[in-house]
C-alpha positions, 0 to 999 in steps of 0.5 A, a space after each residue: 303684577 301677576 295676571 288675575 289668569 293665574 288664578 283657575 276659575 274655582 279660585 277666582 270663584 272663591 275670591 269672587 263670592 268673598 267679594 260679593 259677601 263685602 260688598 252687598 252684605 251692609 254688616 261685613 266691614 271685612 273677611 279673611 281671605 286665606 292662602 296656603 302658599 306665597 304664590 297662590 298669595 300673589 296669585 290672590 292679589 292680583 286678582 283683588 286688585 283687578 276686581 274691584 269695579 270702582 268699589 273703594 277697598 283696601 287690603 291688609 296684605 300677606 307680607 313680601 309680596 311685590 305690591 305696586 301700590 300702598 295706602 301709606 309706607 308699611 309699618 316699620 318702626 324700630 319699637 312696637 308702639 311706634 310701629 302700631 300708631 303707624 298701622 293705625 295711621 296709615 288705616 286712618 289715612 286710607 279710610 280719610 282719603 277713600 283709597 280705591 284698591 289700597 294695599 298696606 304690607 304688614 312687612 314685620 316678624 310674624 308675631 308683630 304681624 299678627 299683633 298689628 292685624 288683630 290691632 287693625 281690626 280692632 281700629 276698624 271696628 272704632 271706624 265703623 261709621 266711617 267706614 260705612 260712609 265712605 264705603 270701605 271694606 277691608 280684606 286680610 289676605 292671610 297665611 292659612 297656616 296662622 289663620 286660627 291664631 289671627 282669627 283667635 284674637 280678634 272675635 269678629 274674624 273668629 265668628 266668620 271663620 266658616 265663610 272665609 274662602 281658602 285659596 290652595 295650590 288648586 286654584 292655580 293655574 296649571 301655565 303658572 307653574 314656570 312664572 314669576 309666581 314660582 320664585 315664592 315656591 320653596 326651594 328645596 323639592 321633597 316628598 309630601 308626608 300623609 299628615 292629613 290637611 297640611 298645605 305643601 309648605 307645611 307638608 315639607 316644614 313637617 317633613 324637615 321636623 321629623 326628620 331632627 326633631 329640632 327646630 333649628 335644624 329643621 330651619 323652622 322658626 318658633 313663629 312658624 312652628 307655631 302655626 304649624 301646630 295650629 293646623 295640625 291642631 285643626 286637623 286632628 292630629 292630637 300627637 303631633 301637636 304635643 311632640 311639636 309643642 314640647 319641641 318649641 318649649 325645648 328651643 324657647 328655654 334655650 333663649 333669653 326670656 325677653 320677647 320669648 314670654 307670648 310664644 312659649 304661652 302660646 306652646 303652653 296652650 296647645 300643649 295644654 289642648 293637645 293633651 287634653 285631646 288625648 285624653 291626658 287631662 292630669 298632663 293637660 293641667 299643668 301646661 295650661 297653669 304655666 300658660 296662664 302665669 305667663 299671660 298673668 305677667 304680660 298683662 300686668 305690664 300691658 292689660 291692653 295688649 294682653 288682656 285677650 290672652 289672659 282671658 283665653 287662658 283662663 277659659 283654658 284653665 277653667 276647663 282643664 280644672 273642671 275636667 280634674 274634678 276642681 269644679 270651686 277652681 274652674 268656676 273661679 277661672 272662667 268667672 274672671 274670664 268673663 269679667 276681663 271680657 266684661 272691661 273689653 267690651 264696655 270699651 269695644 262692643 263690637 270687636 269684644 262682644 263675641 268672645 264676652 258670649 263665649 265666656 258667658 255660655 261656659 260660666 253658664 254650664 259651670 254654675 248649671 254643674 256647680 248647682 246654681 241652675 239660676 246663675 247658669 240660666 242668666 247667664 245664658 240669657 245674656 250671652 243669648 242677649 249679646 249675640 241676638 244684638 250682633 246677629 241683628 247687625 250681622 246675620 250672616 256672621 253671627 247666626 251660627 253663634 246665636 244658634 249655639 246660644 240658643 240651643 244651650 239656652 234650651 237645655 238650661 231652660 230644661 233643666 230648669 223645668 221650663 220645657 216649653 221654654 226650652 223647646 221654643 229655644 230649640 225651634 229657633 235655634 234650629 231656624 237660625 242654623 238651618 240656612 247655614 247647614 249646607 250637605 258635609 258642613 259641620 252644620 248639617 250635623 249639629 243640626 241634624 242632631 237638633 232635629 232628632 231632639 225635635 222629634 225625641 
């Protein structure tokens, strides 16, 4: 194993807080622990393992990556069932036996891969009480390129998304350049190109794109391109998610459908988000129907698996409408969002519960547009109810999202002519978002915005 020395003393910080956060914090059963490259991967894990001191966890880890020790084999089944009901096997065995610094490798495709650790956490949250008893936290050592993806869909990742450490080129050591760390660095050398907030790899992932505009000649998977655009999405840059996501579609549409149908959704989405971005809303409707029609057909062949999909397109969907000026059609759509929200949350609060809040607080601002200032108000106050539930659980994850709960709860309540209900949300909106609201973090600005309210 690689020595936790091959890691800087910023990295190891990092790593460090997002230990203490597990382990003395009684609410986080687990974090997302995300990293640019396979070798500052490596150089991760090498560190978590070297410092548990004797607390039982285990690690759900980046895959590839030489591993000495394993919770039970990594899943590797030849169908999808079978290789979930390993997955979840072998986390059963790991919780059973208390296994101390544990690592199960998702060695599969990256989309199976993300499917499984979306699938992991939702078993774990079935598995709080054990977990809890027997002391087990789990960390997702993850690509940071696909965090959004993964985070997307599975709520309670998605509500830690600002506490989650990112370990970069950075944090390595500057003597790991020549150890075994380099034999995960790419092989070819090529300039880095200005696309703001990209990691290296996909600095040059995004160098080879431009150069062909093709993903086979740019030897990119779909998966990859995918993950690609999710970052460049995050970063801002509208254009390129567009061009990227048109290129995906161009390859998807050269392959037979099965096991194509989730990816090109996928590209639908972003294309549909990206363009939306621009300012393209007539271009931005069109993508997010094809998305929606095709999480339409995955989830009636599999509601389970897909379900989450579905909705999130709808929520999609629903906006892009609304911005079309189809308000009857986009209320419709989020009023179905939040009714498969409803389904998957009566099966699994905890795991399904955030997003149930999100959909809520836009069918509230779609019935307040719509006229319906009672509907939207109630259905604030709900989404307000779900998150003071999982903030009392966990604070430190959903405080934010109770906050923003919150402050839409006041501007409900204002409209309503209820001012000193809306101005007491506000208050403790603003007392739920100021331990969070750190000098250059999002949060200091939302919540200078609030303030400025206060005083208006």
């Amino acid at each position: 194993m690689h020595s936790p020395d091959h890691l800087t003393a910023a990295g190891r910080a990092k790593l460090a807080a997002a230990r203490i956060l597990l382990h003395e914090t009684q609410g986080f059963l687990y974090l997302p622990v995300l990293a640019q490259t396979q070798a500052v991967a490596a150089a991760a894990l090498a560190h978590l393992l070297s410092d548990w001191q004797g607390v039982s966890s285990f690690v759900v880890a980046w895959p590839h990556l030489p591993a000495e020790k394993f919770a039970a084999p990594a899943p590797a089944a030849a169908t999808w069932d079978a290789a979930r009901g390993q997955l979840l096997a072998n986390l059963d065995h790991a919780i059973g036996v208390q296994a101390s610094g544990a690592i199960l490798v998702l060695d599969a495709s990256p989309g199976d891969r993300h499917r499984l650790a979306v699938d992991s956490v939702s078993y774990l949250n079935q598995r709080r009480e054990a977990l809890r008893r027997n002391q087990l936290r789990l960390i997702l050592l993850w690509p940071a390129g696909e965090a959004q993806a993964l985070m997307a869909g599975a709520p309670d990742l998605w509500s830690m998304r600002a506490l989650a450490p990112v370990v970069d080129a950075e944090d390595l050591a500057p003597d790991s350049a020549g150890s075994a760390l380099a034999t995960f660095a790419p092989r070819e050398s090529t300039p880095s190109l200005p696309a703001k907030g990209l990691g290296a790899l996909q600095q040059r992932q995004w160098q080879r794109w431009l150069a062909c505009r093709e993903l086979a000649a740019a030897e990119l998977s779909t998966a990859d391109a995918l993950a690609l655009i999710a970052a460049l999405y995050e970063n801002g840059d509208w254009s390129a998610v567009v061009e990227l996501s048109e290129g995906v579609l161009r390859q998807l549409q050269s392959l037979p459908e099965a096991g194509k149908l989730a990816e090109s959704a996928a590209a639908f989405r972003w294309l549909s988000l990206g363009r939306a971005k621009l300012g393209d809303r007539r271009g931005a409707l069109a993508p997010a129907q094809d998305a929606l029609a095709i999480h339409e057909k995955l989830a009636a062949e599999n509601f389970a698996a897909y379900a989450p999909d579905l909705a999130k397109s709808l929520n999609n969907l629903s906006v892009r409408l609304g911005e079309s000026g189809d308000r009857t059609g986009g209320l419709a759509a989020i009023r179905r969002a939040v009714e498969i929200h409803e389904k998957l949350a009566a099966e699994n609060f905890a795991a399904y519960a955030p997003a149930l809040a999100s959909s809520l607080n836009n069918l509230s601002v779609d019935l307040g547009e719509s006229g319906d200032r009672a509907g939207g108000l109630a259905a604030i106050r709900r989404a307000v109810e779900i998150h003071e539930k999982l903030a009392a659980e966990n604070f430190a994850a959903y405080a934010p999202a109770l906050a923003s709960s919150l402050n839409n709860l006041s501007i409900r309540l204002g409209e309503s002519g209820d001012r000193a209900g809306g101005l007491a949300a506000r208050e403790r909106a603003i007392e739920m978002i100021t331990p969070f609201a750190l000098p250059g973090t999002p949060y200091a600005n939302w919540l200078g915005t609030m303030e400025q309210g206060r005083q208006g």
